[in-house]
GUZA-113804 format. One record per residue (C-alpha): residue number from 0; x negated, y negated, z. Coordinates in steps of 0.02 Angstrom, whole numbers, always signed. Layout:
(NUM,(X,Y,Z))
...
This chain:
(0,(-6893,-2481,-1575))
(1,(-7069,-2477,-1567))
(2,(-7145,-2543,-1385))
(3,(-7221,-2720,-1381))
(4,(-7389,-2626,-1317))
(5,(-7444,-2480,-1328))
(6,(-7385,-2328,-1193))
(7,(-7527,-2279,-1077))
(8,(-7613,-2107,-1084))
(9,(-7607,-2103,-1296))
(10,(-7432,-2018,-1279))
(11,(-7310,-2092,-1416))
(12,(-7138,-2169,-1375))
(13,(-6994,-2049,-1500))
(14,(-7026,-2107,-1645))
(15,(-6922,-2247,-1735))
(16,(-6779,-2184,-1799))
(17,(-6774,-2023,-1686))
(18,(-6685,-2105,-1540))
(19,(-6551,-2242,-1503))
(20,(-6675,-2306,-1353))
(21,(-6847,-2382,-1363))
(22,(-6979,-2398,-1244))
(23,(-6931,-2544,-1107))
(24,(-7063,-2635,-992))
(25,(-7007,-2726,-831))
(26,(-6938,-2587,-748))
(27,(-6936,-2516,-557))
(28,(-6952,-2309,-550))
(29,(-6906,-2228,-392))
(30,(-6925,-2018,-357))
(31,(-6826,-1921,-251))
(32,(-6882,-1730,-229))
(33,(-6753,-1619,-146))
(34,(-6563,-1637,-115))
(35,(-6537,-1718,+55))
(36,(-6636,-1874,+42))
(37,(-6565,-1900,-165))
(38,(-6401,-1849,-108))
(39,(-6398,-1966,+74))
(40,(-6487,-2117,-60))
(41,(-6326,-2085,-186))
(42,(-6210,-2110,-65))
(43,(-6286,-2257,+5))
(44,(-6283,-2324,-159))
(45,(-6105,-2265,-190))
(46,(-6055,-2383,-40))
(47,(-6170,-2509,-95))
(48,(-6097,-2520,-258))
(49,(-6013,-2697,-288))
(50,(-5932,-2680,-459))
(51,(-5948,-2523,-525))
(52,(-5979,-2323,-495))
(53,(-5988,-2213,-680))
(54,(-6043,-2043,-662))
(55,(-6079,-1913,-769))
(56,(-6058,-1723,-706))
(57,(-6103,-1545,-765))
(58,(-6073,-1424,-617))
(59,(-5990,-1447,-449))
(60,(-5966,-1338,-309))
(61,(-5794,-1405,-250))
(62,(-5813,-1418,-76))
(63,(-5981,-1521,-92))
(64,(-5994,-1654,+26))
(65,(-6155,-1757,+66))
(66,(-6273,-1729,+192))
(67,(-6155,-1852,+331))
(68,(-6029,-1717,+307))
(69,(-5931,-1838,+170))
(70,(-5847,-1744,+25))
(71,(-5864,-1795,-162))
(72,(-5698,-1812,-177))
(73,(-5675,-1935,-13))
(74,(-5809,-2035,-34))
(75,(-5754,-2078,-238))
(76,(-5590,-2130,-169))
(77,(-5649,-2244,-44))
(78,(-5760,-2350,-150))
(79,(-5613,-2347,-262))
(80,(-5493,-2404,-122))
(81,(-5623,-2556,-82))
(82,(-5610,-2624,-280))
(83,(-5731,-2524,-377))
(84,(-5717,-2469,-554))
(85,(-5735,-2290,-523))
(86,(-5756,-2174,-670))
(87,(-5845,-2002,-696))
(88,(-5848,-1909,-847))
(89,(-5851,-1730,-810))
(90,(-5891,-1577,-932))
(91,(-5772,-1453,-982))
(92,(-5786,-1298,-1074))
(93,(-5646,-1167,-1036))
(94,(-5751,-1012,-1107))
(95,(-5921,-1060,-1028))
(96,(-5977,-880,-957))
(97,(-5973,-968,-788))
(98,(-5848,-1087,-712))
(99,(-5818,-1079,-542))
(100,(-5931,-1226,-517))
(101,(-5849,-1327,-692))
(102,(-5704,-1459,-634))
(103,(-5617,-1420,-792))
(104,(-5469,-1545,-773))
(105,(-5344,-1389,-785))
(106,(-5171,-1411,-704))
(107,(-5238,-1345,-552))
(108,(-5366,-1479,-531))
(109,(-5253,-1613,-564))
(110,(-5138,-1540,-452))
(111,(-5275,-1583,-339))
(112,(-5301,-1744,-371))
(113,(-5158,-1778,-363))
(114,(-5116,-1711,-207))
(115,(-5259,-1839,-143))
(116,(-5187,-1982,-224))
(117,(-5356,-2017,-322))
(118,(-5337,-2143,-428))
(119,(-5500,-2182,-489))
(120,(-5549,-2128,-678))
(121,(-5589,-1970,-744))
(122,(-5615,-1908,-930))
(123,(-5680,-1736,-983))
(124,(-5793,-1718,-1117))
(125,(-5749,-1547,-1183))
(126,(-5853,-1423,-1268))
(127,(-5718,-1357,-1403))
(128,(-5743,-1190,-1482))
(129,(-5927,-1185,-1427))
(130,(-5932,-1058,-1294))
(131,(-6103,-1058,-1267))
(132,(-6127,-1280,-1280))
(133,(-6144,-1374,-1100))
(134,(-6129,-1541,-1069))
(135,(-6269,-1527,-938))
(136,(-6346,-1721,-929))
(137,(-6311,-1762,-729))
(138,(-6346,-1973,-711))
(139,(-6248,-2111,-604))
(140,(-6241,-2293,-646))
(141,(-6202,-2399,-486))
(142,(-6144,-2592,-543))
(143,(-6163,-2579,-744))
(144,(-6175,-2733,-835))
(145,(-6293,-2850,-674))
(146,(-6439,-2898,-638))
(147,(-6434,-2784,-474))
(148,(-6380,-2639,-592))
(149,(-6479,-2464,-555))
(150,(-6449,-2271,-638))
(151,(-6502,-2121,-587))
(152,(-6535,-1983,-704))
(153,(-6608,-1783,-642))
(154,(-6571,-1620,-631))
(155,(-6478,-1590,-483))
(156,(-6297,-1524,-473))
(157,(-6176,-1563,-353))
(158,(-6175,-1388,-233))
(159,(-6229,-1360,-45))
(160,(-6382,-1249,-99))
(161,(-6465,-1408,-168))
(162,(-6450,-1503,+4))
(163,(-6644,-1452,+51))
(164,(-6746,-1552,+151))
(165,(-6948,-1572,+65))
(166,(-7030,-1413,+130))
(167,(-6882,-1289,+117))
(168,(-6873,-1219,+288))
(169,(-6688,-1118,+285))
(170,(-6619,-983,+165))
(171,(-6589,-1006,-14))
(172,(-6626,-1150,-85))
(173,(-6652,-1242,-230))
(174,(-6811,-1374,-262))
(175,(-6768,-1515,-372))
(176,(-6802,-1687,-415))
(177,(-6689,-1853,-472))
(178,(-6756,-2031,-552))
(179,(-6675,-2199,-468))
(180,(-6695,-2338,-616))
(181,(-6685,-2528,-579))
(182,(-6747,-2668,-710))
(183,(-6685,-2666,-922))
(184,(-6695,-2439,-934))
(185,(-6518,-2466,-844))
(186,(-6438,-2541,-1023))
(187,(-6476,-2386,-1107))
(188,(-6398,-2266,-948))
(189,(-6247,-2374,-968))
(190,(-6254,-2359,-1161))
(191,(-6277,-2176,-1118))
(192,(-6112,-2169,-1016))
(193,(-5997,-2294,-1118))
(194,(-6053,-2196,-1288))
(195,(-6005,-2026,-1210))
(196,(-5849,-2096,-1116))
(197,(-5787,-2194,-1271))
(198,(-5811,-2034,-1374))
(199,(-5754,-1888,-1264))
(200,(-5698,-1736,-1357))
(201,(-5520,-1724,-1241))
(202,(-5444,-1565,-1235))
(203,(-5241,-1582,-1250))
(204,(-5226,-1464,-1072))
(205,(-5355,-1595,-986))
(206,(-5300,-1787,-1031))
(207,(-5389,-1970,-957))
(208,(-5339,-1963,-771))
(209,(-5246,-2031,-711))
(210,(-5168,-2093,-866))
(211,(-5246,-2167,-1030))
(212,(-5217,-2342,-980))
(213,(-5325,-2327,-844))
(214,(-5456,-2226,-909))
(215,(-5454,-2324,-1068))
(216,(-5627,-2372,-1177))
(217,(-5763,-2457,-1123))
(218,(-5858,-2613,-1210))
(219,(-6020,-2562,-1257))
(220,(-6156,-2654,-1144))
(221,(-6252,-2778,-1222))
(222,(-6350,-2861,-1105))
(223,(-6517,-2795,-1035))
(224,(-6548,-2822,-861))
(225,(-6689,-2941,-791))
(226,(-6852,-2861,-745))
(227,(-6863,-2770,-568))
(228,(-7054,-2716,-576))
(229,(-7184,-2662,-696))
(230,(-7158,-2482,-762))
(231,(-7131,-2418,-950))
(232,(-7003,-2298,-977))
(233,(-6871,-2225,-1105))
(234,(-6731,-2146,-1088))
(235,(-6740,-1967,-1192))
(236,(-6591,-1870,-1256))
(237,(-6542,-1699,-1304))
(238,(-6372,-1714,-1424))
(239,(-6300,-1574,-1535))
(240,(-6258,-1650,-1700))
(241,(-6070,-1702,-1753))
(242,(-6034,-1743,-1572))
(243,(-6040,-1933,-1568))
(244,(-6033,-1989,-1752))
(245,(-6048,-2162,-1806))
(246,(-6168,-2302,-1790))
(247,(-6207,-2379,-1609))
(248,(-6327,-2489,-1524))
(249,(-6416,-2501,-1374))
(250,(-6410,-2675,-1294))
(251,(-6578,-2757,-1369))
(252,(-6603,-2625,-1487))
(253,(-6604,-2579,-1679))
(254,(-6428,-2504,-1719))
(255,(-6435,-2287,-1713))
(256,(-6329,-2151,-1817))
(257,(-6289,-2033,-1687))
(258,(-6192,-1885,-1791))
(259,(-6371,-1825,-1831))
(260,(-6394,-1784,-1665))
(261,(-6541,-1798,-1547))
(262,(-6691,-1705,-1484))
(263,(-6822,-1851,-1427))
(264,(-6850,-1745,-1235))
(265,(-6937,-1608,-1353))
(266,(-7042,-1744,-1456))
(267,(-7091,-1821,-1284))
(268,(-7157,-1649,-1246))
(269,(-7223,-1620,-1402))
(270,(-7310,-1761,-1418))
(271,(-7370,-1770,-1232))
(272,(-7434,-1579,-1227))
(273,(-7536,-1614,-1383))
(274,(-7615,-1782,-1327))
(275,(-7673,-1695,-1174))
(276,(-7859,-1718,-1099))
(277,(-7843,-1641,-925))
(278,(-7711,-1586,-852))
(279,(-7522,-1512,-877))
(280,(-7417,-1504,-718))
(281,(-7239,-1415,-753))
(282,(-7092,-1383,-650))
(283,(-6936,-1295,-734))
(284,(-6805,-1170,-708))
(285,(-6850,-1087,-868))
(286,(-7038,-1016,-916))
(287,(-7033,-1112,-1090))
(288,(-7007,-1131,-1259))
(289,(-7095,-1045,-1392))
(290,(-7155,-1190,-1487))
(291,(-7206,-1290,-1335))
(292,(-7274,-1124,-1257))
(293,(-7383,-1129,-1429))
(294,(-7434,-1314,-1362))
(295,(-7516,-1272,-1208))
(296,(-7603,-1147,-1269))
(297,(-7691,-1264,-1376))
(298,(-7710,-1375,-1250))
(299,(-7792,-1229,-1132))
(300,(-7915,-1208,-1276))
(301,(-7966,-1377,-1251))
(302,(-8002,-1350,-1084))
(303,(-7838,-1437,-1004))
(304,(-7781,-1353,-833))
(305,(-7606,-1292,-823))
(306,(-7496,-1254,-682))
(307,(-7311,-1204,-712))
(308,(-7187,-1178,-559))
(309,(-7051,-1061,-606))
(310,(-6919,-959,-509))
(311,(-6997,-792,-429))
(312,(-6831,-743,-464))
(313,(-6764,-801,-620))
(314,(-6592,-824,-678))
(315,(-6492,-683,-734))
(316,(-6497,-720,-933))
(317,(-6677,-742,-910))
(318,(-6702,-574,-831))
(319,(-6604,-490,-961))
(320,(-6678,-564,-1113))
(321,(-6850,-529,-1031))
(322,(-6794,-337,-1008))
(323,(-6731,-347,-1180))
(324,(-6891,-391,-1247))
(325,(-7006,-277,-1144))
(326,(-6903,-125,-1210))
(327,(-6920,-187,-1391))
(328,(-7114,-223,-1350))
(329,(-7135,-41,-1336))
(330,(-7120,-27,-1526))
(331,(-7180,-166,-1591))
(332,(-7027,-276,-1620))
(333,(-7020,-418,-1506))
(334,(-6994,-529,-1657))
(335,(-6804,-451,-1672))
(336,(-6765,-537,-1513))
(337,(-6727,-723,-1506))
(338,(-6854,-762,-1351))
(339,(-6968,-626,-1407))
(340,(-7089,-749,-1447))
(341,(-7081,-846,-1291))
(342,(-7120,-699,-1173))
(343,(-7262,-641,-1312))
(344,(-7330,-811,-1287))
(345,(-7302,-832,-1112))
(346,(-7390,-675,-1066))
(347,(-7548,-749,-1190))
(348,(-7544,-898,-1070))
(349,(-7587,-771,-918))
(350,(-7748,-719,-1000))
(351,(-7814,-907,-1022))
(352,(-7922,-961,-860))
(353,(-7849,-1120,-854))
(354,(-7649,-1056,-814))
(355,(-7583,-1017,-658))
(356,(-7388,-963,-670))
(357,(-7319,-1026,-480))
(358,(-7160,-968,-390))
(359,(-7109,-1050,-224))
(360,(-7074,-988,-72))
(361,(-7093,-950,+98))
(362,(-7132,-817,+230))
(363,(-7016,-856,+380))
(364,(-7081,-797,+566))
(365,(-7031,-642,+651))
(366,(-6899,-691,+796))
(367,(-7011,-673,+940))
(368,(-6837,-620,+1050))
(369,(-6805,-501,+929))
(370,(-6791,-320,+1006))
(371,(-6948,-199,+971))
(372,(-6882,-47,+884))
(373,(-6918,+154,+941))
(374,(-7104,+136,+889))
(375,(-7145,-44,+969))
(376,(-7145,-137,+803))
(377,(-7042,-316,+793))
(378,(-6955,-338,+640))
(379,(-7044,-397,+467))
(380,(-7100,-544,+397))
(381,(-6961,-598,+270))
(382,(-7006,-671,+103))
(383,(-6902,-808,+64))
(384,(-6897,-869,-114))
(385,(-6885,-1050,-160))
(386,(-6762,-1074,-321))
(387,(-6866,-1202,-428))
(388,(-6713,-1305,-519))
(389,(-6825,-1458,-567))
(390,(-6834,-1517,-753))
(391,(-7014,-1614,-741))
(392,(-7174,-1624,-815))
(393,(-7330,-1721,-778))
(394,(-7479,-1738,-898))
(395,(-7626,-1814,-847))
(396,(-7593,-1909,-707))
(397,(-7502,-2038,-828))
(398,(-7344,-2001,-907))
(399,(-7212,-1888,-851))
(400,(-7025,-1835,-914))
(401,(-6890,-1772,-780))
(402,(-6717,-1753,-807))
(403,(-6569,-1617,-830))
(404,(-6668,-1536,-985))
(405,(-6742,-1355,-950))
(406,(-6885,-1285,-1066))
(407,(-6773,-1185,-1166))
(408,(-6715,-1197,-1343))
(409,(-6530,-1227,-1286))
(410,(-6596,-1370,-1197))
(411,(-6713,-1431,-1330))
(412,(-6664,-1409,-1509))
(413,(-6503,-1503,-1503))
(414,(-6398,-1383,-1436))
(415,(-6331,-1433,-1256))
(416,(-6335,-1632,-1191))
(417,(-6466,-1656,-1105))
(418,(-6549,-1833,-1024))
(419,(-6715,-1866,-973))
(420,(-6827,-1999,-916))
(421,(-6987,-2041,-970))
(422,(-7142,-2153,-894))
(423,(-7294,-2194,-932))
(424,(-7440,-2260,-794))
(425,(-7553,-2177,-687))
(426,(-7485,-2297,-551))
(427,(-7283,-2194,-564))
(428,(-7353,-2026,-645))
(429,(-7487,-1995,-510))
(430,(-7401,-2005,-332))
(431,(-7267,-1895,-394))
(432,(-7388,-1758,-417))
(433,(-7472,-1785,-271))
(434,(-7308,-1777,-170))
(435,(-7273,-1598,-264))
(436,(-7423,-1534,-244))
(437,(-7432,-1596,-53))
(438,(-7270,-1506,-30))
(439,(-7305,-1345,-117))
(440,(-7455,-1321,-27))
(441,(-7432,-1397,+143))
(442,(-7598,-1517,+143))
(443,(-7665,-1681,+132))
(444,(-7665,-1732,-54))
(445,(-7706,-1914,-33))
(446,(-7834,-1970,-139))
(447,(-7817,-1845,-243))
(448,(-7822,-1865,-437))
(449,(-7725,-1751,-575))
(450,(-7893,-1607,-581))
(451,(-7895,-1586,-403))
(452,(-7707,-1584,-375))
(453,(-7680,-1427,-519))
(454,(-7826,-1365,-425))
(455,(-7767,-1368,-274))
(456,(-7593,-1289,-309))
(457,(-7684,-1166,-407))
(458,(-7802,-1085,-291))
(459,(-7670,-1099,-160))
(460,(-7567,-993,-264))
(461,(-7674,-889,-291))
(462,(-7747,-892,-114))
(463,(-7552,-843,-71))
(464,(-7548,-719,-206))
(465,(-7695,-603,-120))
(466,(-7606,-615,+52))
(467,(-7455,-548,-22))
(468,(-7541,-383,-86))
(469,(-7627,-366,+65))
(470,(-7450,-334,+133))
(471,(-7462,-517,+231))
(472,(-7360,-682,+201))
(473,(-7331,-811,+73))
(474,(-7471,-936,+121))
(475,(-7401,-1113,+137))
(476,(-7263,-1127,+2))
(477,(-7313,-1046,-156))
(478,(-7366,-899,-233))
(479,(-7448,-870,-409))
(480,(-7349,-725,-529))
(481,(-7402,-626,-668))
(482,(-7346,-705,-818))
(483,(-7321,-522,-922))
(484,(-7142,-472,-898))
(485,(-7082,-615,-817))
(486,(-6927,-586,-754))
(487,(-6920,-397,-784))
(488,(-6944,-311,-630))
(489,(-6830,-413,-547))
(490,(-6656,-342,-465))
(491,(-6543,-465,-447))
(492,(-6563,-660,-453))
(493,(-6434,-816,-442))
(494,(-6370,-854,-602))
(495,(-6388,-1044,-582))
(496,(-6325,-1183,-701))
């Protein structure tokens, strides 16, 4: 599994053995940042599609519909109706704390389905006794098994808050990001899909729809698409052990064990955090784990710049775990709590020069036809936070990882399924972070490499950070935070997948 060459940057492939998927040359990576141009390019593709749509979904807000006003549901039946195999294997997990936004095949969703008359395939991949497990990988294959094949693989779920347009300039949003794939990476999405479809832990309440016969098992791919450009990438996986046992094989690839489980996204990270020479660019919905928080401190040692976007307002389970762990701070017993060490190690990050801890956002203008009150005054400015959802990281200009996987043990350690995309190349890695750091901070980033981009964002930031205290607005659309406490002085906060 080893690559022909060597990956760019010093940062290893997952080592061999670690990972069904090796490194593949001869690919094509496209970017899409924020929901309504990756959501109005997925449904071009969907209608595009010749052959075949497969889909793999974690959380849906059921009356999602695409930025032309289309709904999920509608536009799945009519590429069905025109001939294509469609099939989407969704998540399920009855005792999940949350699941409004789950499609949990229950008789009242196939009640619904039925009612449409959808006839295209469905299969839930259920999460058993695990209350706490997620099935959170979100990826779409468009035309498996040609040439012409292409996946995509992010973070994004399926719900109308994600449908923001670059620059965020309405109420609460979410900021997020989604690969598009073309060229041989595709066999391993489709191995990715057929593995997970074949082996679907089915739930008797929520069988194959519309029947087994049609949902049936898929042949495992074995052909690797021709070249469609010149990028290296590897697919990356997060999978809890015992959930797909047996030996399988990636078209073109050494055959895998998979009941061992996989955790290659937090080897990429590993590996990539500790091969770093300049500069550590992160955008997550979570502040971090504790041994990769340990990372980049070791990396600011050496002199790296960091820059981590984050939600101002976090989660709820972040904010309670970080309350959690400032109350048992006050004794001396952080270590009791399972993320005491993160937020110990998160607040050491504060004190090193090189960290800046970002939150997005944006001051929106007074209403200048809004009514004066008794004294003369107009109404305030309102601060308008920016929800960061992205799963991404960029390290030195030349190799990045984005996917569904959030810095978090859950997400890391073999716990939930996760998928992730990695590339290496200055060429792919460093308009990306231009593009983020041009949006974040409203300027001109062209030209710029990986040192001046973090140090852009990061005065900005902090720039944005000083207006704020000074009572005025968020300056462009960041802000910089204190890393100590993270999380604990806030009220309330969306508790997002």
């Amino acid at each position: 599994m080893r690559p022909t060459t060597p990956p760019l940057g010093g940062f290893s492939p997952a080592p061999e053995g670690t990972s069904p998927y090796p490194v593949r040359s001869g690919n094509r990576v496209d970017f899409w940042i924020d929901g309504v141009p990756f959501y109005e390019r997925l449904a071009a593709a969907f209608r595009a599609a010749q052959t075949r749509i497969w889909a793999i979904v974690s959380f849906i807000e059921p009356a999602f519909c695409f930025p032309d006003g289309t709904s999920w549901w509608d536009l799945l039946d009519e590429c069905q109706a025109r001939g294509v195999d469609v099939r989407v294997l969704f998540w399920r997990n009855p005792g999940f704390f949350k699941t409004e936004h789950v499609f949990l095949g229950s008789p009242e969703d196939r009640a619904f389905l039925a009612a449409r008359g959808s006839t295209w395939a469905a299969r839930w991949d259920s999460s058993k006794d695990d209350r706490a497990h997620c099935h959170h990988q979100k990826a779409y294959v468009i035309d498996g098994g040609e040439d012409s094949a292409i996946a995509f693989v992010g973070g994004m779920v399926l719900s109308h808050a994600t449908l923001a347009h670059p620059g965020h300039r309405r109420g609460f949003e979410k900021h997020d990001a989604f690969s598009e794939l073309a060229g041989p990476i595709v066999a391993d999405a489709e191995h990715n899909f057929v593995q997970r479809w074949n082996l679907a832990a089915t739930d008797a309440e929520a069988p194959p729809w519309p029947d087994p016969a049609r949902a049936g098992p898929l042949a495992m791919p074995e052909r690797v698409p021709t070249p469609r450009g010149e990028v290296r990438a590897q697919l990356a996986r997060t999978i809890k052990p015992g959930l797909y046992a047996g030996a399988t094989q990636a078209a073109g690839a050494p055959p895998f064990v998979s009941g061992a489980g996989e955790a290659t996204i937090l080897g990429h990270y590993r590996a990539a955090f500790a091969a770093a020479k300049r500069t550590i660019y992160i955008e997550n919905q979570h502040p971090g784990e504790a041994s990769l928080l340990a990372l980049l401190d070791g990396a600011l040692a050496r002199g790296v710049q960091v820059v981590m976007v984050v939600p101002g307002v976090p989660m709820h389970a972040i904010m309670v775990a970080s309350r959690e762990v400032t109350v048992l701070a006050r004794t001396g017993a952080t270590q009791r709590h399972r993320y005491g060490e993160t937020f110990r190690r998160l607040a050491a990050l504060g004190q090193r020069e090189g960290f800046t801890l970002v939150a997005l956002g944006r001051t929106d203008a007074a209403d200048p036809t809004a009514k004066t009150d008794t004294a003369g005054a107009r109404p305030e400015l309102r601060r308008r936070e920016i929800y960061t959802h992205a799963k991404l990281c960029i390290v030195d200009g030349e190799w990045l990882t984005l996917g569904s996987a959030n810095l978090v043990d859950l997400s890391l350690t073999a716990d939930h399924s996760e998928l992730n995309v990695a590339v290496w190349g200055q060429e792919s890695c460093l308009p990306l972070l231009r593009r983020l750091v041009a949006e974040h901070t409203e300027s001109d980033t062209r030209g710029l490499d990986d040192l001046a981009l973090l140090r852009r964002i990061a005065t900005s930031a902090r720039e944005s950070r000083a207006s704020l205290r000074r009572g005025g607005p968020i300056l462009a659309g960041c802000h910089a935070i204190d890393p100590a406490g993270y999380g604990s002085n806030g009220e309330t906060g969306p508790r997002a997948p």
